[in-house]
Each structure stands twice: as structure tokens, then as C-alpha cells.
Z-matrix of the N, CA and C atoms (Angstrom, degrees):
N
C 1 1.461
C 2 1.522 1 109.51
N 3 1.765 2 119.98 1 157.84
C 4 0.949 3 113.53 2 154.36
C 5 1.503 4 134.85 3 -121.24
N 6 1.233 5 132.40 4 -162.04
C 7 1.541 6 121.93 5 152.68
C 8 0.969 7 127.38 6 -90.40
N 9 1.253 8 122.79 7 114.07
C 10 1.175 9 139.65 8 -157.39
C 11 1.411 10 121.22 9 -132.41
N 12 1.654 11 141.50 10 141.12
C 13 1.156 12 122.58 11 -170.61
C 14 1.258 13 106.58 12 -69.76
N 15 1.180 14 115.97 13 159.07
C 16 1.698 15 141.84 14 -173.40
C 17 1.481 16 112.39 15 69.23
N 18 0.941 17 107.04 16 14.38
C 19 2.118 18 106.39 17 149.53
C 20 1.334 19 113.25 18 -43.69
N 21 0.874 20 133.69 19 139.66
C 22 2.022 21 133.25 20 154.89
C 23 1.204 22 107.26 21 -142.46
N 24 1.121 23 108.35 22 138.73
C 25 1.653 24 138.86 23 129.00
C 26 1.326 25 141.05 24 -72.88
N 27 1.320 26 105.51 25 148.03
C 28 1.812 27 109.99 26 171.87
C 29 1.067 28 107.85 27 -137.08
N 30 1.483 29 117.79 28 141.23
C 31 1.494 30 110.64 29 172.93
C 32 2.069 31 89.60 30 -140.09
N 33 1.109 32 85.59 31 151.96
C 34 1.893 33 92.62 32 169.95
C 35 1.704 34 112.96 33 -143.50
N 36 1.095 35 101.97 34 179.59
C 37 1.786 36 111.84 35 -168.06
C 38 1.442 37 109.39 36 -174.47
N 39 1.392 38 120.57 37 152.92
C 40 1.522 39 139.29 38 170.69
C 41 1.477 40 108.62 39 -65.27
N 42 0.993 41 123.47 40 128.05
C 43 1.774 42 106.29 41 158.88
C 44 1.269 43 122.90 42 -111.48
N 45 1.740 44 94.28 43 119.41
C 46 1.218 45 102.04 44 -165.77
C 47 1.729 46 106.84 45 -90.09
N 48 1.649 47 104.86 46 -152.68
C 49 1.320 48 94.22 47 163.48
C 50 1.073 49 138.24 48 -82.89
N 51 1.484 50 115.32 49 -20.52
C 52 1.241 51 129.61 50 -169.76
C 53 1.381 52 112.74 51 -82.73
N 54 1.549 53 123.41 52 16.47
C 55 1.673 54 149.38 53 -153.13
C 56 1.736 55 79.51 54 -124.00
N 57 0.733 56 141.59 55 -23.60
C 58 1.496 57 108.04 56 -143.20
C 59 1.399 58 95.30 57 -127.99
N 60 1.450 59 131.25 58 -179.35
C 61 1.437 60 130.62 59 -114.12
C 62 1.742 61 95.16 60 -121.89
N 63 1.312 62 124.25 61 -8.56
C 64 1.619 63 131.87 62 155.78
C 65 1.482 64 101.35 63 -62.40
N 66 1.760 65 126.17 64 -68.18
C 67 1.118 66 118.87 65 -158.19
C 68 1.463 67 115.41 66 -94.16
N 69 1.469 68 112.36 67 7.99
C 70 1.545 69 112.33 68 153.14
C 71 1.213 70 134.58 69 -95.42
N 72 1.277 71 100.26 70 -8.08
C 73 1.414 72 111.42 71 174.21
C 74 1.656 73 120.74 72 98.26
N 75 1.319 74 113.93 73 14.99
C 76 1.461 75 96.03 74 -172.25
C 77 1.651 76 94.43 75 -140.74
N 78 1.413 77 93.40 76 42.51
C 79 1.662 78 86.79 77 160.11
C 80 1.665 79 100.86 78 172.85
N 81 1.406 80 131.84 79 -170.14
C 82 1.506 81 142.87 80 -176.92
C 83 1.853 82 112.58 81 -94.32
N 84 1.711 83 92.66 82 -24.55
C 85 2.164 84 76.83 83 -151.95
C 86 1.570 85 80.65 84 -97.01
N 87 1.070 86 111.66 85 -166.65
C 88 1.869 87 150.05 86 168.93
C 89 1.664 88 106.40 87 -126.70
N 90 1.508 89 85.05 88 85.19
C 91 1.469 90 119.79 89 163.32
C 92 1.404 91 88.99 90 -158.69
N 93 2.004 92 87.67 91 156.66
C 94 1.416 93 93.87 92 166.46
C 95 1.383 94 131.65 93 -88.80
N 96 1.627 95 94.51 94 170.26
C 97 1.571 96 92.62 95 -151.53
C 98 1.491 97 111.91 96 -112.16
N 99 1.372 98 110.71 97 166.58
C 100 1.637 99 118.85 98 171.09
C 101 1.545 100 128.50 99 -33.40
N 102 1.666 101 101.54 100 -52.09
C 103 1.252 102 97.69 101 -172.33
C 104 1.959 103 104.36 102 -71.44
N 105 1.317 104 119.31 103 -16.15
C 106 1.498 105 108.39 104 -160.04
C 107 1.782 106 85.83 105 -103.09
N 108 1.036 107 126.33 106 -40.08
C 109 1.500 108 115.90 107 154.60
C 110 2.129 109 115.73 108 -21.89
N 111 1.129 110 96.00 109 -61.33
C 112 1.313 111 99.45 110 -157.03
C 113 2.035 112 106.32 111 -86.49
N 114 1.810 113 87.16 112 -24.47
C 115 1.745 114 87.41 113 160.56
C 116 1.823 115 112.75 114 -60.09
N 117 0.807 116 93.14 115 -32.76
C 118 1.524 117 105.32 116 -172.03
C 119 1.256 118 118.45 117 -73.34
N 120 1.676 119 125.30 118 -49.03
C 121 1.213 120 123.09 119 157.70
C 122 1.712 121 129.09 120 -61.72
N 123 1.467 122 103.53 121 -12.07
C 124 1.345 123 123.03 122 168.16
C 125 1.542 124 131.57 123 -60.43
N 126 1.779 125 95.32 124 -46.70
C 127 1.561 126 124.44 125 -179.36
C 128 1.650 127 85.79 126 -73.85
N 129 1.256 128 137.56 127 -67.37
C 130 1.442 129 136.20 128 -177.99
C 131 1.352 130 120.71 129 -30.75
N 132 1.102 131 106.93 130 -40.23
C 133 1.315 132 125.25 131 171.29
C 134 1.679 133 114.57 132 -68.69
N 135 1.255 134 130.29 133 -62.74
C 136 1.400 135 136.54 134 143.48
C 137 1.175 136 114.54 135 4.42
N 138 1.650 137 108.17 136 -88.69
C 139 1.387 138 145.54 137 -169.60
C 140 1.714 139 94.82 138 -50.59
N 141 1.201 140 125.80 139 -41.65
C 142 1.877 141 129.50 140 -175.35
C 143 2.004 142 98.83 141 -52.23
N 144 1.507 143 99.55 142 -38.42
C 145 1.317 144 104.95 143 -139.64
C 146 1.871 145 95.16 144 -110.29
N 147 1.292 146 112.83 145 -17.58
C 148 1.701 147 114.20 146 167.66
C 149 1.448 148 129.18 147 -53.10
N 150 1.232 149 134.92 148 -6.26
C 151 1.004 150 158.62 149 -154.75
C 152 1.654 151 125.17 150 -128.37
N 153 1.376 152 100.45 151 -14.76
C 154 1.349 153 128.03 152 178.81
C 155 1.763 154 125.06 153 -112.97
N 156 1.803 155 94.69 154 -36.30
C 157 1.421 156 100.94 155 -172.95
C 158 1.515 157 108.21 156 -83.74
N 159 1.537 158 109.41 157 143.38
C 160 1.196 159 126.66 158 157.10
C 161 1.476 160 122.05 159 -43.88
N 162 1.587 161 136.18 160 145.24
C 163 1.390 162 105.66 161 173.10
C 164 1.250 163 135.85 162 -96.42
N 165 1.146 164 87.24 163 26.74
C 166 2.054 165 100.88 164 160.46
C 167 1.004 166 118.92 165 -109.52
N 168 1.062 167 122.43 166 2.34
C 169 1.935 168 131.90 167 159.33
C 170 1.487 169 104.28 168 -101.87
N 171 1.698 170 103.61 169 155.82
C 172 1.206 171 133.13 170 155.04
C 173 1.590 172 123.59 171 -148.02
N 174 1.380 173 136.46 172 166.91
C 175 0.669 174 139.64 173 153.26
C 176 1.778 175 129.79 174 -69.92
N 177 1.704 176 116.07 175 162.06
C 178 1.143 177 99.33 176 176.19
C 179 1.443 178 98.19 177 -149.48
N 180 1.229 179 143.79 178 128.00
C 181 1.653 180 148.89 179 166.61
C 182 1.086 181 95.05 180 -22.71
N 183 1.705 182 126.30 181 147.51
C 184 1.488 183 136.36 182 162.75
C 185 1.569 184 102.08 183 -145.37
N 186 1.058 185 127.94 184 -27.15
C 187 1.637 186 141.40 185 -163.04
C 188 1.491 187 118.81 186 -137.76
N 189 1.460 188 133.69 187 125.46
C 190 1.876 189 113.86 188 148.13
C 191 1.877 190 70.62 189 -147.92
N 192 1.549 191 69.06 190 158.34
C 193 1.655 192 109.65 191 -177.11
C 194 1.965 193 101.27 192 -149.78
N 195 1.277 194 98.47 193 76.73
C 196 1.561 195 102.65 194 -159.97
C 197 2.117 196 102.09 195 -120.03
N 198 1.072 197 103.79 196 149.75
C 199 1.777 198 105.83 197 177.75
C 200 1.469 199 85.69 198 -135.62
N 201 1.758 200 100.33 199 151.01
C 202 1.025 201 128.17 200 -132.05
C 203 1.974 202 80.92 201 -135.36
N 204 1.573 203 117.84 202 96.54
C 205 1.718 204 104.81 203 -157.76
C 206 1.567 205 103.27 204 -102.26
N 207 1.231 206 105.13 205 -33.24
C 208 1.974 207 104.45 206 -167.76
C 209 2.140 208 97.88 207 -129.41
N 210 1.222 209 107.95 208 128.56
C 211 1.295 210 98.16 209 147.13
C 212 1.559 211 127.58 210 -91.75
N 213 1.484 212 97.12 211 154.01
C 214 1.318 213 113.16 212 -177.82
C 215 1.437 214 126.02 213 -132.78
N 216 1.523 215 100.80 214 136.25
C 217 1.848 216 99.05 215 -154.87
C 218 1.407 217 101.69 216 -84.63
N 219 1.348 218 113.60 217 174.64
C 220 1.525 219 140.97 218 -163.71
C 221 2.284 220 91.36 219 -75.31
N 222 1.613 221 92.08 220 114.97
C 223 1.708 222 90.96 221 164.42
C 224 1.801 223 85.03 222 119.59
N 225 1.238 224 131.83 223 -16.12
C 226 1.186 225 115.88 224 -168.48
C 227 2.069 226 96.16 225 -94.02
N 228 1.314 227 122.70 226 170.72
C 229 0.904 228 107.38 227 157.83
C 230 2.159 229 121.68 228 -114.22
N 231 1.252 230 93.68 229 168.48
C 232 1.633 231 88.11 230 -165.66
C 233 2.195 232 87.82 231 -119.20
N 234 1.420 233 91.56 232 173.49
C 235 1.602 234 115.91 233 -163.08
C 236 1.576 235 113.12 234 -146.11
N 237 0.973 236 140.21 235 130.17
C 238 1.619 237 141.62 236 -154.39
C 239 1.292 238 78.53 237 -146.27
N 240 1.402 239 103.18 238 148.87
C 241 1.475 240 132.86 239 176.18
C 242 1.404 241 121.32 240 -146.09
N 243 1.429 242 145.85 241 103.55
C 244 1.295 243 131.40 242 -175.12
C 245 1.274 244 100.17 243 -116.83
N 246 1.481 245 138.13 244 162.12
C 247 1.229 246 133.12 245 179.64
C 248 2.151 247 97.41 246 -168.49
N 249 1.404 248 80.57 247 109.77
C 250 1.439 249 98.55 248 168.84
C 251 1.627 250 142.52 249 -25.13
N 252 1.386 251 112.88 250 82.48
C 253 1.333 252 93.16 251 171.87
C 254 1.311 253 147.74 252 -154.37
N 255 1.236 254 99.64 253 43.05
C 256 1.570 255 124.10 254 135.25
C 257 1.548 256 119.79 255 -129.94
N 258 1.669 257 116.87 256 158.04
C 259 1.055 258 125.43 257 170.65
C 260 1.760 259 122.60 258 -134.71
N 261 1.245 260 120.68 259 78.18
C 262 0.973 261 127.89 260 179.70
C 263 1.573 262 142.84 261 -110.82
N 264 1.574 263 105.23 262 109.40
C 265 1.587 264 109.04 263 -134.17
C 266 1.312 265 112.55 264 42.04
N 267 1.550 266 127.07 265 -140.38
C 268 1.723 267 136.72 266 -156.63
C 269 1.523 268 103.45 267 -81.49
N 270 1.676 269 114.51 268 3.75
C 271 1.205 270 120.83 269 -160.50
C 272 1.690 271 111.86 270 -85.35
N 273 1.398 272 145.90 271 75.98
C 274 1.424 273 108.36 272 -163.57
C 275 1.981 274 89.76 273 -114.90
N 276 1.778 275 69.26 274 155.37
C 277 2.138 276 79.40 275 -162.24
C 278 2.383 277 74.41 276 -116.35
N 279 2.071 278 89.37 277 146.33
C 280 0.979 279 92.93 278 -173.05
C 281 1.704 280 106.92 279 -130.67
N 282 0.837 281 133.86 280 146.00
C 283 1.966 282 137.01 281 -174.38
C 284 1.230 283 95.75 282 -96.28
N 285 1.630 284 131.63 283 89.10
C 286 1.384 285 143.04 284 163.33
C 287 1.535 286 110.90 285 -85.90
N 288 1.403 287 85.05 286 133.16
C 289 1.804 288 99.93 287 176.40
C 290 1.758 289 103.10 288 -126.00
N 291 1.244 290 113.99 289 165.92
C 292 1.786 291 122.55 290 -169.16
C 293 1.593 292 92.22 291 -158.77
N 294 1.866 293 102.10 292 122.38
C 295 1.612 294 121.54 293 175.37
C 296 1.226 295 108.80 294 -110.19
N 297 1.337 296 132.56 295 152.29
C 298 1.196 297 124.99 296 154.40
C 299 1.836 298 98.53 297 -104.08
N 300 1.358 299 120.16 298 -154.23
C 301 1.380 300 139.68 299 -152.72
C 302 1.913 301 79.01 300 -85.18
N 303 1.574 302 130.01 301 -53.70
C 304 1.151 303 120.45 302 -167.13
C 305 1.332 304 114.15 303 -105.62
N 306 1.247 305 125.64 304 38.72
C 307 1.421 306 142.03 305 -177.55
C 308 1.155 307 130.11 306 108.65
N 309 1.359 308 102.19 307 -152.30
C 310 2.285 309 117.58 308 -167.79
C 311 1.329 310 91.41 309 -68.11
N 312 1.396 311 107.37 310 116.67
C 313 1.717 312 103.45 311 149.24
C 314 1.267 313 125.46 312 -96.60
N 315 1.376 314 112.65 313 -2.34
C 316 1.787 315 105.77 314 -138.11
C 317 1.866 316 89.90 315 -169.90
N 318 1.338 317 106.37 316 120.92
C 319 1.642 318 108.30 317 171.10
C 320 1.511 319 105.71 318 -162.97
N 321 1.734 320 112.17 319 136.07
C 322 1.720 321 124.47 320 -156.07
C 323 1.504 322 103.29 321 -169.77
N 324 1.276 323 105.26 322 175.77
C 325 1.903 324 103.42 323 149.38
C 326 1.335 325 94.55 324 -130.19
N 327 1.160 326 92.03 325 -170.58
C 328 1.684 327 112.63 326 -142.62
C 329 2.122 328 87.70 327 -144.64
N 330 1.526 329 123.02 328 155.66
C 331 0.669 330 98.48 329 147.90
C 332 1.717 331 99.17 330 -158.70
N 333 1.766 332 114.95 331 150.53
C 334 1.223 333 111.39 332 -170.25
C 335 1.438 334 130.03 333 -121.61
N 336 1.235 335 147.91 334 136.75
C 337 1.207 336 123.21 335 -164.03
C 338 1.519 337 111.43 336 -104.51
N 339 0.872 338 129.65 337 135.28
C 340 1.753 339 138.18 338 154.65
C 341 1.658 340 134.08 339 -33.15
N 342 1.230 341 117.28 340 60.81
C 343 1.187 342 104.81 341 -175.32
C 344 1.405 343 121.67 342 -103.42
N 345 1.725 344 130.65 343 161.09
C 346 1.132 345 115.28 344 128.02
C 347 1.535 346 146.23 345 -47.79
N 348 1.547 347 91.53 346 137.81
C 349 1.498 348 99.67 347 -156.04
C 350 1.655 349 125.02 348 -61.79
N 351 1.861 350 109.41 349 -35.93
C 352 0.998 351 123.71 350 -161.11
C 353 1.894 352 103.33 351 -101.88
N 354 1.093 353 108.82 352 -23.23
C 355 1.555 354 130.32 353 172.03
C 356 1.610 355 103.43 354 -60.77
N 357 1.720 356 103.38 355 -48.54
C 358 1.505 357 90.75 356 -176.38
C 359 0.929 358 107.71 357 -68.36
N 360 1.638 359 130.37 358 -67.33
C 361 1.958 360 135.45 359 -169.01
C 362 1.114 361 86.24 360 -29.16
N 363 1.320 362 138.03 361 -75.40
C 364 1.418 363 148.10 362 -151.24
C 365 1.747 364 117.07 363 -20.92
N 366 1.835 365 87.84 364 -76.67
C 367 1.431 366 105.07 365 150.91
C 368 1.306 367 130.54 366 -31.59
N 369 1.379 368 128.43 367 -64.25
C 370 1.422 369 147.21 368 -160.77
C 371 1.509 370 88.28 369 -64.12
N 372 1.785 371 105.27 370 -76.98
C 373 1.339 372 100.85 371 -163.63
C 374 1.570 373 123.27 372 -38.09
N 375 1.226 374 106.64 373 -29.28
C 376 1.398 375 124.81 374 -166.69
C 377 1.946 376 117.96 375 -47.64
N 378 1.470 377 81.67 376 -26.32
C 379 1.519 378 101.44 377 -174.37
C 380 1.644 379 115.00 378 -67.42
N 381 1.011 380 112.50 379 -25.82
C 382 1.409 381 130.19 380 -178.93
C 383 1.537 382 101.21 381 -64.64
């Protein structure tokens, strides 16, 4: 198989407390928060592309351009959706959306690059 536009993923999760924007740090209430929103539309994104990749490739985040529309309190559950659509060279850009139980919370793209797996650590580690 390849990557190709119109792949999707779904991924979902509980939100607990430790999700929400007191105990992550980037805000006061207990609701969930941006950054686990966008982890989430991230994993969705993943999940589009697990099924396709070789296992010496992976993907790696390079881009989100994401808004953040409804909060949602701790006990509800949430839903990420990414679905492919562009593919240019190692570049693929994705149209992520995030629901809770009473709708859209969350809509952006996403975009990921194609790498080798052991080439990257390689690199990274290198920094050390």
C-alpha cells in the first residue's frame, strides 16, 4: 500500500483530569486542554498512516495550524479524526477535526513528514 489522499484515522480517549488545562499547565480550569486535544489529533493522524508504513519508516510532526472551538469537562469522552490530503514528496498535510460526546471541539491541519526510522534517532541522538 501507499499514502495516498483520503486515508483516515480515528483515535478516541476519556478525559480525565490529568487531560485538562490546570494539570498541564497551560491554563486555570479542569477542562481539557489544547495541548492533549492536539496530542490526540496527532495520534489520528498516526493511526491514518499505520497501515501503510513500512517498518523502517515513521512519521514525525513538522506543522499544526489547529483552533481549539468548545471545551469539554473531565468524564466526557473525546474523538480525533485526521484524513489525508495532500501528499507531497515525504510531506503529507492532514484536515484534523476533535468531537467530544456534544460535538466539534477542535478543527486544523496537521502536517507530517516521512522519515527513516533509524536515520532519524541517529541524527537526534547525535546531539548529545
Amino acid at each position: 500500500m501507499e499514502i495516498v489522499v483520503g486515508l483516515t484515522g480515528e483515535v478516541s480517549t476519556l478525559v480525565e483530569r490529568e487531560d485538562t488545562a490546570r494539570e498541564v499547565g497551560c491554563g486555570s480550569l479542569l477542562v481539557y486542554s489544547s495541548p492533549c486535544m492536539i496530542a490526540l489529533m496527532e495520534g489520528a493522524a498516526c493511526e491514518a498512516l499505520a497501515p501503510v508504513l513500512p517498518p523502517e519508516k515513521t512519521t514525525v510532526g513538522t506543522e499544526l495550524s489547529v483552533r481549539h472551538l468548545s471545551a469539554t469537562p473531565v468524564g466526557l469522552e473525546v474523538r480525533a479524526e485526521a484524513v489525508v490530503t495532500q501528499v507531497e514528496g515525504n510531506v503529507i498535510t492532514f484536515q484534523v477535526t476533535a468531537f467530544d460526546e456534544a460535538g466539534k471541539i477542535g478543527e486544523g491541519t496537521h502536517k507530517r513528514v516521512l522519515v527513516d526510522t533509524q536515520r532519524f534517532l541517529d541524527k537526534v541522538y547525535a546531539k548529545l
